[in-house]
PAKEMI-138432 format. One record per residue (C-alpha): residue number from 1; residue in three letters; x negated, y, z. Coordinates in Angstrom, 2 decimals, padded with zeros to 5 digits. Layout:
REM residues N
(NUM, ala, (X, Y, Z));
...
//
This chain:
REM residues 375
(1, unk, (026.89, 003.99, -017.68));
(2, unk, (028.55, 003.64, -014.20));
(3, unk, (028.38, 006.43, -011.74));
(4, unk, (024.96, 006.90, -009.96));
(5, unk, (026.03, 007.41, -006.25));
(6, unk, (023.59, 007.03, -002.95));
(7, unk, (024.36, 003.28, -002.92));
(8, unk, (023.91, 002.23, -006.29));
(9, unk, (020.06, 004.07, -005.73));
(10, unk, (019.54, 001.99, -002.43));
(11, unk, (020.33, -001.21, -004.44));
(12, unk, (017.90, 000.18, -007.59));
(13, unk, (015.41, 000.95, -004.90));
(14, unk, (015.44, -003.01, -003.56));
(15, unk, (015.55, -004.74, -006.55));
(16, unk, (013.48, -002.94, -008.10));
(17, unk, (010.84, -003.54, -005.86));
(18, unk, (011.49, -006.88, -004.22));
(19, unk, (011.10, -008.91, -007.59));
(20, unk, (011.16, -012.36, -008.08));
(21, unk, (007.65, -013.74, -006.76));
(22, unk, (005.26, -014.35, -009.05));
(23, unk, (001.54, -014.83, -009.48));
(24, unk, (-001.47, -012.53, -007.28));
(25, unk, (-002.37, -010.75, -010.28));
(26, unk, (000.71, -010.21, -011.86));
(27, unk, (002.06, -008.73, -008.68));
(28, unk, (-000.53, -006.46, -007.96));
(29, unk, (-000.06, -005.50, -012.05));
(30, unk, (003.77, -004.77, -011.21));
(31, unk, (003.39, -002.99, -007.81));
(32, unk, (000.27, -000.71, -009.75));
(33, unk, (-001.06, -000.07, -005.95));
(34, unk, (-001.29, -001.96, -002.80));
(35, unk, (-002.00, 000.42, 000.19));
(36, unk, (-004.70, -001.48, 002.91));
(37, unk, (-004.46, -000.90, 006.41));
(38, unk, (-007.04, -002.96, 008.54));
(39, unk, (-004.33, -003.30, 011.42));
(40, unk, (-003.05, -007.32, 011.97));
(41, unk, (000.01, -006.75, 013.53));
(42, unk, (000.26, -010.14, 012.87));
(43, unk, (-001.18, -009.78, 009.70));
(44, unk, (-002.85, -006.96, 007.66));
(45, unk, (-000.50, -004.54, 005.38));
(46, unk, (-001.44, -005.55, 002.76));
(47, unk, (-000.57, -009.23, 003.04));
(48, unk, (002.60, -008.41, 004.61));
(49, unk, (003.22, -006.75, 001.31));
(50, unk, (002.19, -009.57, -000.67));
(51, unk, (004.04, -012.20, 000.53));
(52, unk, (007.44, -010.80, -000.28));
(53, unk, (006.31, -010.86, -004.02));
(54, unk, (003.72, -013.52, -004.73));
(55, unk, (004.63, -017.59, -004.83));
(56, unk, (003.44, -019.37, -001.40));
(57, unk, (001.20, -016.75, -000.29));
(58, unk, (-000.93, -016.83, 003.03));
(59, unk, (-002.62, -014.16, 004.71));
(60, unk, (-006.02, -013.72, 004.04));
(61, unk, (-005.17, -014.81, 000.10));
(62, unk, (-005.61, -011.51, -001.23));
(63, unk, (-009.08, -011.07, -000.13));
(64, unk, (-010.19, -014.55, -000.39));
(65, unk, (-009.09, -014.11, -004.23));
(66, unk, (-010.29, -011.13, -004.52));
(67, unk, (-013.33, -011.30, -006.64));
(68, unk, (-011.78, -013.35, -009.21));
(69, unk, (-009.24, -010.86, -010.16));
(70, unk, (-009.44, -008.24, -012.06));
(71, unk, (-008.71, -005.25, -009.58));
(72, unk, (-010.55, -003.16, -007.30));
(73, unk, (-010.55, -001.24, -003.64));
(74, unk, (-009.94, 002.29, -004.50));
(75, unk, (-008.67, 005.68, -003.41));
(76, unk, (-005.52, 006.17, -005.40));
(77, unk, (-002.87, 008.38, -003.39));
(78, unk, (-004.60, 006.62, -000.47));
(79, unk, (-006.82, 003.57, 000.08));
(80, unk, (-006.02, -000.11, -001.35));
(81, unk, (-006.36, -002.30, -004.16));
(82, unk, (-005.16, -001.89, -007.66));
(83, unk, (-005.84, -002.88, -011.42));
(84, unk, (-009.62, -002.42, -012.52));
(85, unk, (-007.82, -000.65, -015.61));
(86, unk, (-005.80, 002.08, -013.40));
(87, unk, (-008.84, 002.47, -011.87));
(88, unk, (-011.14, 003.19, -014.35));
(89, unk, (-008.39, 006.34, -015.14));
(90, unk, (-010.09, 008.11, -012.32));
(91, unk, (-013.51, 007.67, -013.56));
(92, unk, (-015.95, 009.21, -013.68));
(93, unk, (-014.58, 010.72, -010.99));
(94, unk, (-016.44, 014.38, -009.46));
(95, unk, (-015.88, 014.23, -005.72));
(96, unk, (-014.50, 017.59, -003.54));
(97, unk, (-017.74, 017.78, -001.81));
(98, unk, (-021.44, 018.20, -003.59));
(99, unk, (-024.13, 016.58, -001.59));
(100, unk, (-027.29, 018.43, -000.86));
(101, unk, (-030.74, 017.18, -002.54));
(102, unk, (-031.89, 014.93, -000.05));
(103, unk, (-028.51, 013.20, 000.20));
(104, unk, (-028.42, 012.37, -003.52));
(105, unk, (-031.67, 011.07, -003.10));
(106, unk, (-031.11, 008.83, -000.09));
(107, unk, (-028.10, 007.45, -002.80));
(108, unk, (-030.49, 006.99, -005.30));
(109, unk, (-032.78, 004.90, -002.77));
(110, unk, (-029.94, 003.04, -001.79));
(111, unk, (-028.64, 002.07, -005.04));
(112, unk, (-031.56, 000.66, -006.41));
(113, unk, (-031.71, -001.34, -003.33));
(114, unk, (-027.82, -002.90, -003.91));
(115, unk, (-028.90, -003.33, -007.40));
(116, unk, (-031.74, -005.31, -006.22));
(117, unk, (-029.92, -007.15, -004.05));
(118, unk, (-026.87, -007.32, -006.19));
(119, unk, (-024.38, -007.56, -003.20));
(120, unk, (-025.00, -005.77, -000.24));
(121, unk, (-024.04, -006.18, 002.99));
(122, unk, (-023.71, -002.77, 004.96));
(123, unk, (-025.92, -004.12, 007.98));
(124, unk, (-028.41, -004.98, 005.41));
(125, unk, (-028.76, -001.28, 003.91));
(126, unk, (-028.81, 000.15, 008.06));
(127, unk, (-031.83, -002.13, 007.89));
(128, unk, (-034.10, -001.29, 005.09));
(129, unk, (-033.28, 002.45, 005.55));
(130, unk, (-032.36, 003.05, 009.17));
(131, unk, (-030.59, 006.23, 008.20));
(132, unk, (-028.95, 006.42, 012.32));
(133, unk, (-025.85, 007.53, 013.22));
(134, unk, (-023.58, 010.11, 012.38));
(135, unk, (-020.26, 011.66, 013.35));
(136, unk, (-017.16, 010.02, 011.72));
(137, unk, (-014.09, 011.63, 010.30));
(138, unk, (-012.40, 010.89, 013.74));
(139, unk, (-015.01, 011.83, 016.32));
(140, unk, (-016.82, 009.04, 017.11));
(141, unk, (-020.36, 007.86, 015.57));
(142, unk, (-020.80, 005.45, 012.91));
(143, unk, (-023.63, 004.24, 011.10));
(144, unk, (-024.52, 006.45, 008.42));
(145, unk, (-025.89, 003.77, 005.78));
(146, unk, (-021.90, 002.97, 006.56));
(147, unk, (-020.99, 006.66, 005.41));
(148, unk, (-023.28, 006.40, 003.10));
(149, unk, (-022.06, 003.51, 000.99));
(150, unk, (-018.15, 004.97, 001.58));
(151, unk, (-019.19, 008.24, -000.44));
(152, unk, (-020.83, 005.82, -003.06));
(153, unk, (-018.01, 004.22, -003.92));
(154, unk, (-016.06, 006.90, -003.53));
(155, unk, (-018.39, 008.60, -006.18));
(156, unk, (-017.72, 005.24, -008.46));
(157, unk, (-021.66, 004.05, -007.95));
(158, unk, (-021.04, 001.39, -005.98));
(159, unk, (-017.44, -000.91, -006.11));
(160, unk, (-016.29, -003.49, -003.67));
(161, unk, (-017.60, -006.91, -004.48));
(162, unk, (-015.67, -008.95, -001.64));
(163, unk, (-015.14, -008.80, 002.26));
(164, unk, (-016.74, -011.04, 004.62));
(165, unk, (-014.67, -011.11, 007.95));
(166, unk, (-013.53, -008.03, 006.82));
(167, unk, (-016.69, -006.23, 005.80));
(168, unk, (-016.99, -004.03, 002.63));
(169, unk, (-019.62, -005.63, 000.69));
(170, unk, (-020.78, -003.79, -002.18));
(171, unk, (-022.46, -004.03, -006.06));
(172, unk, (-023.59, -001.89, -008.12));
(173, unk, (-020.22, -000.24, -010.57));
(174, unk, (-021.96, -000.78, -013.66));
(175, unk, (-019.39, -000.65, -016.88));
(176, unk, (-019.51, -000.27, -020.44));
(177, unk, (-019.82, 002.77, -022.21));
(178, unk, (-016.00, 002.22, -023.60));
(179, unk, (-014.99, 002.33, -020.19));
(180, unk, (-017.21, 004.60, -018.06));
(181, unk, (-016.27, 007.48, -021.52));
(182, unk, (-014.72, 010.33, -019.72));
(183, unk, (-010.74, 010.12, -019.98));
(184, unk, (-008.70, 012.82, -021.35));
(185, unk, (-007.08, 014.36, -018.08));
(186, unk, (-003.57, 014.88, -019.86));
(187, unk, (-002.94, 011.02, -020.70));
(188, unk, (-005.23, 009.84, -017.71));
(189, unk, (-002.84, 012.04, -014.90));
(190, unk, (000.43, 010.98, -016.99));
(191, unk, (-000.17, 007.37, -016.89));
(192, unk, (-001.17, 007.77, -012.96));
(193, unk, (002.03, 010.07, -011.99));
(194, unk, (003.92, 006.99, -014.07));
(195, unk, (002.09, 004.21, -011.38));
(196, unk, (003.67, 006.14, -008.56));
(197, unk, (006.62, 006.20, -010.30));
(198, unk, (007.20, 002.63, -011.02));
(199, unk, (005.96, 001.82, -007.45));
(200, unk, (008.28, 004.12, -005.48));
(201, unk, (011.52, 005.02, -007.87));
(202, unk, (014.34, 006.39, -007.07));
(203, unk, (012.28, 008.73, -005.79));
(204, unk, (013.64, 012.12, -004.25));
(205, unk, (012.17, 015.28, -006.22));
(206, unk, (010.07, 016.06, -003.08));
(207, unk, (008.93, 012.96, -002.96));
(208, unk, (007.52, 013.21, -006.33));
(209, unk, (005.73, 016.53, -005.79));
(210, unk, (004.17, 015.26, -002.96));
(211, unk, (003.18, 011.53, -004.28));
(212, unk, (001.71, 013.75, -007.55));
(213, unk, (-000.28, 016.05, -005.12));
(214, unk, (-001.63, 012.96, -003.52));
(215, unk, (-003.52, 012.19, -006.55));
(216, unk, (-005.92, 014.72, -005.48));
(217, unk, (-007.33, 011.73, -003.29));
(218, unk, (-008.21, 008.83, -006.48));
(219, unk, (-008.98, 012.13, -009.03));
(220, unk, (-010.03, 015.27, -007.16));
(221, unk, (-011.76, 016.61, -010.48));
(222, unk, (-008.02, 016.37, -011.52));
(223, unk, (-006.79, 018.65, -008.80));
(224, unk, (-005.59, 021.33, -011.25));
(225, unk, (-004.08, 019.44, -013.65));
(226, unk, (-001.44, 017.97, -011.19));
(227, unk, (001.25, 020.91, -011.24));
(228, unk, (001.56, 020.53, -014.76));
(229, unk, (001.82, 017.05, -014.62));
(230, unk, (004.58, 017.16, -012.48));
(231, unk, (006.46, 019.36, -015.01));
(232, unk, (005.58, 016.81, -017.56));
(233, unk, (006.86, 014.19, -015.41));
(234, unk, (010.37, 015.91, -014.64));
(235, unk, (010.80, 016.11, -018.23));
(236, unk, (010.40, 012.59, -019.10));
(237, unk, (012.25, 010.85, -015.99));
(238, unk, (015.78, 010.35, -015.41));
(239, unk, (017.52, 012.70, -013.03));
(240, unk, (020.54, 012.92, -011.03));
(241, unk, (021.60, 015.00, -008.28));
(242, unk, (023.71, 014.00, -005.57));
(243, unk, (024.43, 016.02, -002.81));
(244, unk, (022.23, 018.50, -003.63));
(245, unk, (018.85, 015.94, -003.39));
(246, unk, (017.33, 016.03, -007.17));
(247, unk, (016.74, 012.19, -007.52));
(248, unk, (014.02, 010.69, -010.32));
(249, unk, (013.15, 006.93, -011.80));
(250, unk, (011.78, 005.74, -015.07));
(251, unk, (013.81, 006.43, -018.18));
(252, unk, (015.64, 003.30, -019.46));
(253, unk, (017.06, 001.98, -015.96));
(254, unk, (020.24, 001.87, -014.94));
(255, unk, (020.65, 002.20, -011.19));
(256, unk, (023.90, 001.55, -011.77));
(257, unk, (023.57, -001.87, -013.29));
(258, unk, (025.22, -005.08, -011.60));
(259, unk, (021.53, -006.89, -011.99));
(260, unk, (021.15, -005.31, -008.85));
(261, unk, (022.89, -007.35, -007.17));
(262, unk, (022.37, -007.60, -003.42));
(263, unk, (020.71, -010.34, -001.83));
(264, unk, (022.07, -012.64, 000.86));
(265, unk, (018.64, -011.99, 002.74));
(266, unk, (016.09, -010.92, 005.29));
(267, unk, (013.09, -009.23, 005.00));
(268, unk, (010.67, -008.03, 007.76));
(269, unk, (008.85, -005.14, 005.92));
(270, unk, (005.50, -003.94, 006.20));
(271, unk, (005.21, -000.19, 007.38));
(272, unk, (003.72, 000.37, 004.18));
(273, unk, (005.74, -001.42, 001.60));
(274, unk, (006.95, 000.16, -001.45));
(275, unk, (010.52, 000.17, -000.28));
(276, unk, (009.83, 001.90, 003.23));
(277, unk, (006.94, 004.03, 002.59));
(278, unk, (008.56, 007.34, 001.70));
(279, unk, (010.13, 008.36, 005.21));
(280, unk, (012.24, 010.84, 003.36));
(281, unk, (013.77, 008.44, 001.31));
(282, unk, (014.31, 006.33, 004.07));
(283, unk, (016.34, 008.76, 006.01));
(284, unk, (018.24, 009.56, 003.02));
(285, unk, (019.02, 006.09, 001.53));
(286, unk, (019.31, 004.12, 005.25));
(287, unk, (020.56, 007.19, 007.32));
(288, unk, (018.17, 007.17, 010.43));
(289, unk, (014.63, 007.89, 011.19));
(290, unk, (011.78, 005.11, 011.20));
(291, unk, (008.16, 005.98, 012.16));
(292, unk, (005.11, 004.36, 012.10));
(293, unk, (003.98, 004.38, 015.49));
(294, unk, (000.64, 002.69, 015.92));
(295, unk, (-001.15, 005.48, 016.63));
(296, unk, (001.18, 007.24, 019.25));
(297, unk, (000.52, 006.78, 023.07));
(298, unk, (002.46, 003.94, 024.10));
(299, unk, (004.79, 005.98, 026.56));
(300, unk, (006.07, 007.59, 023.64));
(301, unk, (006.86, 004.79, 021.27));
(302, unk, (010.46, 004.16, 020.22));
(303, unk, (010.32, 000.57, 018.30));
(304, unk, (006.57, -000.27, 019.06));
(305, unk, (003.11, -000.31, 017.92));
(306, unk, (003.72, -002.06, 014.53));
(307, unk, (007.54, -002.36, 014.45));
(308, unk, (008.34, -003.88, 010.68));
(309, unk, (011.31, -002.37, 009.02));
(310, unk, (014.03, -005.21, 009.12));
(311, unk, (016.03, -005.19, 005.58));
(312, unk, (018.96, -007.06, 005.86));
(313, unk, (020.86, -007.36, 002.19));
(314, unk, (020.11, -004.09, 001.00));
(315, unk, (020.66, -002.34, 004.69));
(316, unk, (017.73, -001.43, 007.04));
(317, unk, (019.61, -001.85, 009.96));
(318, unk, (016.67, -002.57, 012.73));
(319, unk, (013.08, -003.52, 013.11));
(320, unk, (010.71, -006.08, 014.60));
(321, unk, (007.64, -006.45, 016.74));
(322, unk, (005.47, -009.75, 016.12));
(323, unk, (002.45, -011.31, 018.15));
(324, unk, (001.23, -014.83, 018.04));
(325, unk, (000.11, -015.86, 021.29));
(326, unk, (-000.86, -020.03, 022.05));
(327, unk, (000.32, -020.59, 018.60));
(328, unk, (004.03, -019.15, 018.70));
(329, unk, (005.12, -016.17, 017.04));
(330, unk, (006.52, -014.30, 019.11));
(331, unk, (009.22, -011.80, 017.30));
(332, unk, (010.85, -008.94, 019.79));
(333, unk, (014.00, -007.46, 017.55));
(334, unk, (015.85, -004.49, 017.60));
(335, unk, (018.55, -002.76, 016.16));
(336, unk, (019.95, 000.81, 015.31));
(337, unk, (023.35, 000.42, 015.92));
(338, unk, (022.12, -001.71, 019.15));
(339, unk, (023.18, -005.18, 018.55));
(340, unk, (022.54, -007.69, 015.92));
(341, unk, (025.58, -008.07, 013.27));
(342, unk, (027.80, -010.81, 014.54));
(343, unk, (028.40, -013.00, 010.78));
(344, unk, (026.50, -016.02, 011.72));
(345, unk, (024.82, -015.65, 008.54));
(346, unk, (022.79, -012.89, 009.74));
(347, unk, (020.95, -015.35, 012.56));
(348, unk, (020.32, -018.17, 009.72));
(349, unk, (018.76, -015.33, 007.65));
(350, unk, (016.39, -014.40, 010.56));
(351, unk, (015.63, -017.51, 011.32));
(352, unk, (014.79, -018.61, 007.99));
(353, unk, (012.72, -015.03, 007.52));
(354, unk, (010.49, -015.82, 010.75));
(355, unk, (009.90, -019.35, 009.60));
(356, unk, (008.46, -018.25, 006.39));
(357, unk, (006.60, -015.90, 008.64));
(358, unk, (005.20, -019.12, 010.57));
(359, unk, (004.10, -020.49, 007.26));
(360, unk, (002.25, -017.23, 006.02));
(361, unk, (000.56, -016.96, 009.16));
(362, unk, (-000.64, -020.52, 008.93));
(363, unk, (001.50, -021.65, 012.16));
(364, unk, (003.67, -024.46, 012.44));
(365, unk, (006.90, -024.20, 010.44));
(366, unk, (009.79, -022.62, 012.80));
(367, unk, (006.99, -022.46, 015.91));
(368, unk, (008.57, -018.84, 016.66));
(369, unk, (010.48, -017.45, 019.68));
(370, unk, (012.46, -014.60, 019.76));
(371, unk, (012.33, -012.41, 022.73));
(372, unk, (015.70, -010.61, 022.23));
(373, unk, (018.05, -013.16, 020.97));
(374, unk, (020.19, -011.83, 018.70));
(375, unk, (023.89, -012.76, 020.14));
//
């Protein structure tokens, strides 16, 4: 095997993750875990994700073909979709906080109800029950059938049936005895700590603590469990250290190989996609600092609201800020070292990147206009 060094890991980390497109389902198979984010900045997360790695895909596909696949909306290290199996590892799953009496009992009302039903719209529960309002986790009010239904599924009473306009609707999780049997919490944490793994390798040995800690979100009754699945973990991964970082990825790849071979590309990343997500990865692999800065006061931004990690070969070297407005997209481009690289190749590949953007978005082919010309 060839020498592991920093770049041969940045080149692992892309093509490991940036596969060949293939079908919905078999993407969201490979990934393990798609994080949501209800943001369209232009387009949700979660389809920005997507359409790097699934054939022709169009925003909005995901949940339009979403209750004909076999995955759910979960908690997992945070909130998204997944595979119905890796999901039913975290089941039956014993939430941090017991409700009181009359809470359970308001569930119990309220599940008989959706099973009545058999999919239920929120506004439809607020109606038969008219439970009010109640404070949210961020200080506002929100209805509490809302709340209500959230720690449902949560609990694994209720699952996700589909979205209208955006809309949780929800049906009764009602599985066979062969799947609802309490897992063993050895194999079931193993095979989880393994999804994060194949999702975010080369990971940094921080990293991997804190994606393993995370899993006290999808299996809190778990929580114990997870420092010695870490040590389980760091026996069975590969390992190298290189200036002085402890680095980890599945045993049996070679982040040394020539198969990862970099691509004469673009990419406009989600803030959330596999290959940006860890921040201290980023820094190490790419050298400078990107945050996601949605929710900090606009005088303070650096790159913008929703600025999209720009990958260019295997090199993050900028980021972009998208809008559609009368039917353009509008694409606003920057660039750490300040200017754009001067190969004309580099403009071809952005053009071609925001065309396919065009296309996803369901715009006219090529109907974008850059606001910061790169020349």
């Amino acid at each position: 095997m060839a020498a592991i060094t920093l770049e041969a890991l940045r080149r692992h980390a892309v093509a490991r993750s940036l596969f060949a497109p293939t079908t919905l389902g078999r993407a969201i198979t490979r990934l393990g875990f798609v994080q949501a984010d209800p943001i369209r900045a232009p387009a949700r997360a979660q389809d920005l994700t997507l359409r790097h790695r699934v054939k022709e895909y169009r925003a909005g596909d995901l949940e339009r073909r979403y209750a004909s696949l076999p995955i759910e909306e979960d908690f997992f290290i945070n909130y998204g979709f997944l595979p119905r199996a890796t999901q039913a590892l975290m089941h039956p799953r014993t939430a941090r906080t017991v409700w009181p009496a009359a809470r359970q009992c308001s569930a119990a009302a309220v599940l008989d109800y959706v099973r009545e039903l058999g999919v239920a719209h929120p506004r439809e529960v607020d109606a038969k029950f008219a439970h009010g309002k109640a404070l949210n986790w961020f200080g506002g009010n929100s209805n509490a059938s809302t709340q209500l239904l959230d720690g449902m599924h949560y609990r694994g009473q209720l699952r996700i049936a589909r979205r209208e306009g955006g809309v949780r609707l929800y049906a009764p999780r009602d599985l066979p005895a062969s799947v609802a049997a309490p897992t063993d919490p050895v194999t079931a944490l193993d095979t989880l700590v393994d999804v994060v793994v194949a999702k975010y390798a080369p990971l940094p040995a921080r990293s991997l603590a804190e994606l393993v800690s995370h899993l006290r979100y999808g299996a809190p009754q778990w929580a114990d469990g997870r420092k010695d699945a870490l040590a389980r973990a760091r026996q069975r991964l590969a390992t190298v250290t290189l200036d002085g970082v402890d680095w980890h990825w599945p045993a049996g790849e070679n982040p040394a190989s020539s198969r990862h071979a970099v691509p004469d590309s673009l990419r406009l990343l989600a803030p959330f996609d596999p290959v940006v997500w860890d921040r201290r990865r980023f820094e190490l692999l790419w050298g400078w600092a990107y945050r996601f800065e949605a929710y900090t006061p606009a005088p303070k931004r650096v790159r913008g609201y929703y600025a999209l990690p720009m990958l260019w070969r295997d090199q993050v070297i900028g980021w972009g800020n998208l809008a559609v407005a009368g039917g353009v997209l509008g694409a606003d481009i920057g660039y750490v070292a300040g200017r754009p690289p001067r190969e004309a190749a580099f403009r071809t590949a952005l053009d071609s990147e925001l065309s396919r953007i065009t296309v996803f978005l369901g715009l006219p082919e090529g109907a974008f206009r850059l606001s910061r010309p790169p020349h």
